[in-house]
C-alpha positions in Angstrom: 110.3 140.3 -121.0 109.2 139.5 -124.6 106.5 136.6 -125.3 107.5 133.3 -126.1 105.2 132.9 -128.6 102.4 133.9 -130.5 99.6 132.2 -128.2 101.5 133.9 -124.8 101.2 137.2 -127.0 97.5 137.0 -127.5 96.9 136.0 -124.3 98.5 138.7 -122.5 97.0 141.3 -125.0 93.4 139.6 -123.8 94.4 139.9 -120.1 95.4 143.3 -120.4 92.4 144.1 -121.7 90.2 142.8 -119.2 92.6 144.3 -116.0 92.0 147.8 -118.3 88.8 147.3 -118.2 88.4 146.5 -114.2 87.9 142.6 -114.7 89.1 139.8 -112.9 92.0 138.3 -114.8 93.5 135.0 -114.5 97.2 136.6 -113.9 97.9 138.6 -110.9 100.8 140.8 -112.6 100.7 144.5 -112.8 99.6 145.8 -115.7 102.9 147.7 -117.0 104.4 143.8 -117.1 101.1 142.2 -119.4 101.8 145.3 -121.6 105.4 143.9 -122.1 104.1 140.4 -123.1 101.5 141.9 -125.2 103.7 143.8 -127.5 105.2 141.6 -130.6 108.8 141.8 -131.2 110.6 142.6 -134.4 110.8 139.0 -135.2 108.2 136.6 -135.9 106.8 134.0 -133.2 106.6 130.6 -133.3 102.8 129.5 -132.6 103.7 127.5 -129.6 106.4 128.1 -127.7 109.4 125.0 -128.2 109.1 122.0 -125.4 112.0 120.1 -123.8 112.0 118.0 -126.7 112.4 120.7 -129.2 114.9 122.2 -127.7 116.8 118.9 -127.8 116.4 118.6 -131.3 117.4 122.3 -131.9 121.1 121.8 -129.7 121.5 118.1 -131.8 121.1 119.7 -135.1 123.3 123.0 -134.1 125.8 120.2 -133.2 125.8 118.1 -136.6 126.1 121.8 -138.2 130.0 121.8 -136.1 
């Protein structure tokens, strides 16, 4: 599963680190999973990932565009 955003990304990519290096992490996922969230996409991420509220403004302005 790909990050959400940049921040998820980063975190995960910390996290991974510290379950490589035998430290307690915050997440109890196996470590093939925190590699998936870790590793960017072809696309750029958003720094936060979009709240309930943005989403509604995303669907009312793909709407106006019909």
């Amino acid at each position: 599963m790909p990050p959400v955003s940049e921040k998820q990304r980063r975190f995960f990519g910390a996290e991974l680190g510290r379950k490589r290096k035998g430290e307690a992490t915050k997440t109890d996922m196996p470590e093939a999973t925190m590699k998936e969230f870790a590793t960017a996409p072809e696309k750029k991420l958003p720094q936060r990932a979009p709240t309930l509220a943005d989403r509604a403004k995303m669907r009312a302005k793909q709407r106006k565009k019909k």
